[in-house]
Backbone bond lengths (Angstrom), bond angles and torsions (degrees), N, CA, C in turn:
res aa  C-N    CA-C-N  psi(-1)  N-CA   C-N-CA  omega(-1)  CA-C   N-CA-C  phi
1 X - - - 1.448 - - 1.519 112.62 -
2 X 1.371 113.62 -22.54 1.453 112.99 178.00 1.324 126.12 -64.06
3 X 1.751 116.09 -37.16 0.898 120.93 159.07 1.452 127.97 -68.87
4 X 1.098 143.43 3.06 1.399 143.48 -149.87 1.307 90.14 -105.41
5 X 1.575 125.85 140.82 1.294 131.18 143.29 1.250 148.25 -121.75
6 X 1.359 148.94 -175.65 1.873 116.40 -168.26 1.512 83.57 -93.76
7 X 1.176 92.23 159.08 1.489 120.29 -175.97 1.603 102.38 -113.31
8 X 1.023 101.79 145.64 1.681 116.24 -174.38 1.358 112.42 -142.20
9 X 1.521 115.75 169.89 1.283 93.51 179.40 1.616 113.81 133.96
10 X 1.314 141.79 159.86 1.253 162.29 162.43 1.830 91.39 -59.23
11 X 1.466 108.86 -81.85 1.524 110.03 -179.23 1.475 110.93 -27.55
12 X 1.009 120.92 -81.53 1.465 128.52 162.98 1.617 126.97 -12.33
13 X 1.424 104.21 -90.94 1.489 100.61 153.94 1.925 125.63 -34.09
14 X 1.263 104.99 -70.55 2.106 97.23 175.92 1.905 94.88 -44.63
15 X 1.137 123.17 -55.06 1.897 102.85 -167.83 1.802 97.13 -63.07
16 X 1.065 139.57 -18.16 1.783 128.97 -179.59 1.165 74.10 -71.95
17 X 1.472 117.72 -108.11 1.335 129.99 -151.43 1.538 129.40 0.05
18 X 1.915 91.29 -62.32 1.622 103.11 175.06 1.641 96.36 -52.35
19 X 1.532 108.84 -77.44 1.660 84.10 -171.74 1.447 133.69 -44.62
20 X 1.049 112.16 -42.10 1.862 107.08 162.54 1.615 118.72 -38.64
21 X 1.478 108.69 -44.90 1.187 119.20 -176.72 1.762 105.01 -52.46
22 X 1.112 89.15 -57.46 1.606 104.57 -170.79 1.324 107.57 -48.37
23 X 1.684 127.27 -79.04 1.360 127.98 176.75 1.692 116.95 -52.34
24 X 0.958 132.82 -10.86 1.610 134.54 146.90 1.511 108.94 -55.31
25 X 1.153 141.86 -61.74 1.004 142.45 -171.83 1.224 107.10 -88.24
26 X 1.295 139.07 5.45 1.742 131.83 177.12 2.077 86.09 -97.66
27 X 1.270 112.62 -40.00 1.276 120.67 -164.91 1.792 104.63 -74.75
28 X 1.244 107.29 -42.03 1.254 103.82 166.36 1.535 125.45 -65.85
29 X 1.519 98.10 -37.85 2.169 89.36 175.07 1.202 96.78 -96.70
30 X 1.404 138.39 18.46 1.504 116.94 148.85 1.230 110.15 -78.03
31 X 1.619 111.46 -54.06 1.718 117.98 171.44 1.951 107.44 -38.19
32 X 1.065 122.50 -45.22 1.561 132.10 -148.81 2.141 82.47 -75.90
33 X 1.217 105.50 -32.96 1.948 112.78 -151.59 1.791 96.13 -98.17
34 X 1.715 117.71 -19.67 1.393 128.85 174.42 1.935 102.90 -64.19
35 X 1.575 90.51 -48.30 1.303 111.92 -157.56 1.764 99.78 -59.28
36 X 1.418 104.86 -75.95 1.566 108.66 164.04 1.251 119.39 -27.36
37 X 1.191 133.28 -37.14 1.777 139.23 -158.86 1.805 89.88 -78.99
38 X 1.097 110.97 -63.20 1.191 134.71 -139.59 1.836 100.66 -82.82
39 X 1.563 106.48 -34.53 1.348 126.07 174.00 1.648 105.11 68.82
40 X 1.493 117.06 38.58 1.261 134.54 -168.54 1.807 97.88 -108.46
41 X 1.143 95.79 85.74 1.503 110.09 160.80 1.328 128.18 -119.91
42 X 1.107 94.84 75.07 1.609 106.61 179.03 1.482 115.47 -145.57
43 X 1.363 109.11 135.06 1.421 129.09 -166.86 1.510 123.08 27.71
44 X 1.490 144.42 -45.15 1.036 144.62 178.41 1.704 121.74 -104.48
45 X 1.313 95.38 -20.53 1.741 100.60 177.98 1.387 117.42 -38.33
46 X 1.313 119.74 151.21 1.096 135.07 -153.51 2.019 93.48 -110.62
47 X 0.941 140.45 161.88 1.488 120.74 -171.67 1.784 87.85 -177.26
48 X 1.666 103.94 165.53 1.715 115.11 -155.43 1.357 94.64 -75.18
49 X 1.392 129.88 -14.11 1.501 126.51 174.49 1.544 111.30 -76.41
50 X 1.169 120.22 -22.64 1.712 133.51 158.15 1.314 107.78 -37.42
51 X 1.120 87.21 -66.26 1.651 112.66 -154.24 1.479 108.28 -88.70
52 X 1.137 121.07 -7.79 1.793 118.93 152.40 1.527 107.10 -101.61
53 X 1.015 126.06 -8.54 1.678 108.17 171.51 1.608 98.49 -92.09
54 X 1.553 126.74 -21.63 1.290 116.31 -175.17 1.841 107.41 -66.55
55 X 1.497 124.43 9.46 1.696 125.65 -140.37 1.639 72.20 -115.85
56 X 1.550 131.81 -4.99 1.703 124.22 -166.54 1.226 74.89 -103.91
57 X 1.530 114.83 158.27 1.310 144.79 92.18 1.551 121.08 35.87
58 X 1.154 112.68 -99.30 1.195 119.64 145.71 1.319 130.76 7.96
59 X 1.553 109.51 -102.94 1.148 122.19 -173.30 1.380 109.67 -58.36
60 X 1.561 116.01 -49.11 1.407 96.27 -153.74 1.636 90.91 -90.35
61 X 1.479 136.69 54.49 1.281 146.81 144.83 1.385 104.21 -103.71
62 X 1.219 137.10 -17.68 1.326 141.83 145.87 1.303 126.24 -61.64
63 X 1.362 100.54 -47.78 1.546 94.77 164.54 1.469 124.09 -68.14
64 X 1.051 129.91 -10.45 1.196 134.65 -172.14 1.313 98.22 -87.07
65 X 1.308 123.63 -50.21 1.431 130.04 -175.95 1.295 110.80 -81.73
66 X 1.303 121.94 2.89 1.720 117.56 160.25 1.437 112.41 -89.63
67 X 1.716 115.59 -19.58 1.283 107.27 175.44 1.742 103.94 -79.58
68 X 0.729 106.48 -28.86 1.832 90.72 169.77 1.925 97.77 118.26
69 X 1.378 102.74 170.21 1.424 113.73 174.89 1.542 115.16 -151.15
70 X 1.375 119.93 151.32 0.878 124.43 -170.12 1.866 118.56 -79.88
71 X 0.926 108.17 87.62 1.615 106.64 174.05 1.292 123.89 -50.38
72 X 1.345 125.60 -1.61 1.955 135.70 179.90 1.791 90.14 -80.73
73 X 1.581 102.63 -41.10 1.662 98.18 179.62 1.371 122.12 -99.86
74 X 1.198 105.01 14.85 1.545 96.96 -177.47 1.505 141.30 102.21
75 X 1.474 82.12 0.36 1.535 109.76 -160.52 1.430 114.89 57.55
76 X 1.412 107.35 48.79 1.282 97.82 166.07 1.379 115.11 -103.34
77 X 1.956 118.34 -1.11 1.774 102.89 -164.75 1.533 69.77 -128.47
78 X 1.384 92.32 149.88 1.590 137.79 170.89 1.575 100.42 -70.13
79 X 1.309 136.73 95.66 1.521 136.25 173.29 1.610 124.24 -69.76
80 X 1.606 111.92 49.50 1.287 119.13 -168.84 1.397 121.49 -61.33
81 X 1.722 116.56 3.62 1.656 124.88 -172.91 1.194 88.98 -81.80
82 X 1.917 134.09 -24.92 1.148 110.50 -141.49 1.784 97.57 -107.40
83 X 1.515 107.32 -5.72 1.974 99.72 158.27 1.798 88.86 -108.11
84 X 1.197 131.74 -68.12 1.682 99.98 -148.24 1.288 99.21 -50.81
85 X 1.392 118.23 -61.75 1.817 110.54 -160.96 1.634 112.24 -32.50
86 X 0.733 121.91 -57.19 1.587 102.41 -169.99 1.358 119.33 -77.74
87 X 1.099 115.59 -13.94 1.734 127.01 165.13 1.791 96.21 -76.14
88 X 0.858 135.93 -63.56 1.898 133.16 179.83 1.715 102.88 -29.73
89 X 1.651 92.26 -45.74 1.758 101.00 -144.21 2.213 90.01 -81.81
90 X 1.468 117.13 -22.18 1.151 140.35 177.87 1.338 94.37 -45.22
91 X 1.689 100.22 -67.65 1.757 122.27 -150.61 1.283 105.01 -75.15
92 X 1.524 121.83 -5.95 1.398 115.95 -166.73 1.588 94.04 -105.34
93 X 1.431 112.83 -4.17 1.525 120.28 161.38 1.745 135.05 -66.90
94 X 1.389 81.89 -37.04 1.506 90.78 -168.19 1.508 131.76 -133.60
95 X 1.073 165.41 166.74 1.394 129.06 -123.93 1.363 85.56 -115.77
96 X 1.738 112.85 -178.59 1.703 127.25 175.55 1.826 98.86 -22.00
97 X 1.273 89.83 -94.79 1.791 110.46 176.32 1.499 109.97 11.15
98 X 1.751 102.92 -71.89 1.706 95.26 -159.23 2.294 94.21 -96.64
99 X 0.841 121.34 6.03 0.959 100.43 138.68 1.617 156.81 -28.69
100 X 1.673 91.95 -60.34 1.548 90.36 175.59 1.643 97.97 -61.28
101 X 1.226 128.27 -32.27 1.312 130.10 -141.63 2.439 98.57 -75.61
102 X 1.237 78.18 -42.09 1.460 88.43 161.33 1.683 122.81 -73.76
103 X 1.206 128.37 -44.72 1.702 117.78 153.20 1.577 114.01 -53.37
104 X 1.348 113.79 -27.53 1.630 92.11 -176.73 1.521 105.74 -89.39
105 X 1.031 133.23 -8.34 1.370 156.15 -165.69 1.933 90.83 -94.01
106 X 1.466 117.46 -52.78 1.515 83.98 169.35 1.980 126.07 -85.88
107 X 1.331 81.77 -19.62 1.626 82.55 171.38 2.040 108.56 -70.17
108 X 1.153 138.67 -23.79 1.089 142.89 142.44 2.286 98.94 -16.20
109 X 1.277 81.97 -82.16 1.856 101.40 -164.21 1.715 85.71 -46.01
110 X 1.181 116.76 -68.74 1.520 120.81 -153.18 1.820 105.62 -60.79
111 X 1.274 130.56 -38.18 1.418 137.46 -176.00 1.459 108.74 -38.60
């Protein structure tokens, strides 16, 4: 650990992102695969047409900007404590089951 230092940087940021990228879209085709199970299509459902327009550009630059940003920096950091964290702290509530119900619940926010 002594040697280790923070890393900063463009490099840095593109490896968050991709992973952000990634768990947005695992959360969205879980939400899109809740939705199907459940046959809950009504008004907010999340559905596989979600979850292939979230695979553009586009959207998931929306999604990014639905998770919010920090204005102390400028909006330069993505404030992702402020949707997963309370969905984590949710899931550590309640058993397997309502889980998915909480991933489709953030893919809901992010769509």
């Amino acid at each position: 650990l002594e040697k280790c230092k923070p890393l900063t940087g463009s490099y840095v940021a593109t490896a968050f992102a991709a992973g952000l990228a990634a768990l947005v879209l695992y959360c969205v085709q879980l939400g899109a695969l809740n939705t199907q199970e459940l046959k809950d299509w009504y008004g907010s459902a999340v559905t596989m047409e979600d979850f292939k327009a979230m695979k553009g550009h586009k959207r998931m630059k929306e999604a990014f900007t639905a998770i919010g940003t920090s204005q102390a920096s400028g909006n330069k950091y993505i404030e992702v404590w402020n949707v997963f964290g309370p969905a984590a702290k949710k899931a550590d509530k309640v058993g397997r089951g309502g889980r998915l119900e909480i991933v489709a619940e953030v893919a809901r926010r992010l769509k």
